[in-house]
C-alpha positions, 0 to 999 in steps of 0.5 A: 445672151445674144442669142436669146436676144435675137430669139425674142425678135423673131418669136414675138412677130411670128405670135403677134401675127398667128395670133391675129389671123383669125379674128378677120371681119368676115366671122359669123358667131353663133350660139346653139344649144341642144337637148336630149333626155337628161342631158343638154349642150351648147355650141359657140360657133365662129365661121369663116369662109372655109374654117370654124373654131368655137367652144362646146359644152356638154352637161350631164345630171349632177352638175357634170361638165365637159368643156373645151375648144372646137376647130375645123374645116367647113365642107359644103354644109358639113364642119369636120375638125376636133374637140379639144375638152378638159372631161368632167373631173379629169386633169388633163385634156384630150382631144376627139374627132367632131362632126356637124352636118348644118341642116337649114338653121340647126347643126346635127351632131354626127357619129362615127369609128375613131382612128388615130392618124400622127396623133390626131383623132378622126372619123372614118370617113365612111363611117360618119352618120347623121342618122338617131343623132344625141344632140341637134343644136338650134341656135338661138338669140343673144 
């Protein structure tokens, strides 16, 4: 009992305060969304000076949506990180590598090969590409 007791005490300052360190004053929130053909997306963006975290939602005919959480790293005019999303009709989630390139006031949904590192999914990076995007994100107002 004891031990459980001092579990507690050292838990629950570690949660309170990795839970806070995110929502600093500094964060940029953003919306955007994009079309292409039958398809539409929208992207809820939060950044910091150096990391991003956020939602993304893809829509497809019929009413199909998959919807998750992005996070990453900012890298000059590039953010890099992942797509944690539950697939339209799935019951468990999976996680994908995303990329976005910010060009002037829209962010341009990047492509590449996926390779697996530790668990964790990822460009090449010599493979990212820009080019024929499916999505540009414009961002619009609230």
């Amino acid at each position: 009992m004891r031990l459980i007791s001092t579990a507690v005490y050292f838990i629950l300052p570690v949660l309170l305060l990795s839970s806070c360190e995110e929502r600093r004053q500094d964060a940029e929130a953003l919306t955007y969304i994009a079309q292409s053909k039958r398809d539409s997306a929208r992207l809820d963006l939060n950044l910091f000076e150096s990391r991003f975290h956020g939602k993304l939602w893809f829509y497809r005919p019929g009413g199909e949506v998959d919807s998750g959480d992005i996070r990453g790293n900012i890298q000059k005019d590039t953010l890099i990180g992942d797509y944690y999303y539950t697939p339209f009709g799935w019951g468990e989630k999976k996680r994908r590598p995303l990329v976005l390139l910010k060009k002037g006031s829209q962010y341009i949904l990047g492509t590449g090969t996926e390779q697996v590192y530790m668990g964790i999914p990822h460009f090449i990076p010599s493979t990212i590409n820009f080019r024929d995007p499916k999505f540009i994100f414009a961002e619009i107002d609230r």
